[in-house]
C-alpha positions in Angstrom: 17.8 19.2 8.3 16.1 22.5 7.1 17.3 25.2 5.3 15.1 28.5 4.4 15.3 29.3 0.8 14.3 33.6 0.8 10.6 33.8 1.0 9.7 30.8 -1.2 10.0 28.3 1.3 12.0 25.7 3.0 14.2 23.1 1.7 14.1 19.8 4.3 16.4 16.5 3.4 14.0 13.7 4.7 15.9 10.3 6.5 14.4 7.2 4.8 16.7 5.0 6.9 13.4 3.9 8.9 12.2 2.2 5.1 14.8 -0.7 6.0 12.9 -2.3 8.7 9.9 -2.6 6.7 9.8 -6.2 3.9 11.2 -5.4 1.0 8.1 -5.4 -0.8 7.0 -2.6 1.0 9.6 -0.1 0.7 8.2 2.2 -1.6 5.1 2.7 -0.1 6.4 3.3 3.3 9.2 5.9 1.8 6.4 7.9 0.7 4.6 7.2 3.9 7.4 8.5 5.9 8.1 11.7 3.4 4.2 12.7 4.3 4.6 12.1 8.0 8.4 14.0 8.3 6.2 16.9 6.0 3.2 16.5 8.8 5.3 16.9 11.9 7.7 19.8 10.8 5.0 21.6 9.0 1.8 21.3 11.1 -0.4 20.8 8.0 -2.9 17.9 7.2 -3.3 18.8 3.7 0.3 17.8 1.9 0.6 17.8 -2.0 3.5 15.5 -3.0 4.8 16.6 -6.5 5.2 13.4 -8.8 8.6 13.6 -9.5 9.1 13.0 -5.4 7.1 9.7 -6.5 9.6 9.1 -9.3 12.7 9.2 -7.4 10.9 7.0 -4.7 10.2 4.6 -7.1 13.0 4.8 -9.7 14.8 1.5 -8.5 11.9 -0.7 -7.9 9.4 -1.0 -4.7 12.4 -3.0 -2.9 15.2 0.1 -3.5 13.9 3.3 -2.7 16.8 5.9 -1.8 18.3 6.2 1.6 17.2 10.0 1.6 15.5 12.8 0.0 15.5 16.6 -0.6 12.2 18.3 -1.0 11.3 22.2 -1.3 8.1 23.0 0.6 6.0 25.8 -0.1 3.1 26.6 2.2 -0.3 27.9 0.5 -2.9 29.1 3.4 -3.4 25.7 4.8 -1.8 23.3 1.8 1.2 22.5 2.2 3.5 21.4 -1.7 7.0 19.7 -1.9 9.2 19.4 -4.5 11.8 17.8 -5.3 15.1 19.8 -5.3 17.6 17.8 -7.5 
């Protein structure tokens, strides 16, 4: 889902429902993963700057608990792409 926020950028809320079907140990990594992939495919960038609170929230419950989704605000910079968090 995408949402355009004036001439600052986009807000997107990412589904992390795919993190399930990886072990439980590896939930957090693939969350974050899957944030930089979603970011890849709807922004056509390779270069993708993930602020650290994204990494907090990820990781806030443990490896094995990451949230179900996300809500980021992307700005685009000539080629680099930087997300937010929105909460």
């Amino acid at each position: 889902m995408t949402e355009e926020v004036g001439g600052e950028g986009r807000i997107y809320t990412i589904p992390l429902r795919d993190v399930k079907k990886a072990p439980r140990w590896k939930r957090g990594n693939k969350a974050i993963a899957l944030i930089r992939k979603y970011l890849h495919r709807h922004t056509k960038s390779e270069y993708i700057v993930l602020d650290t609170k994204i990494n907090e929230k990820v990781w806030e419950r443990g490896s094995q608990k990451p949230p179900s989704r996300i809500r980021v605000k992307v700005t685009t910079e000539e080629d680099i792409v930087r997300a937010e968090l929105v909460e």
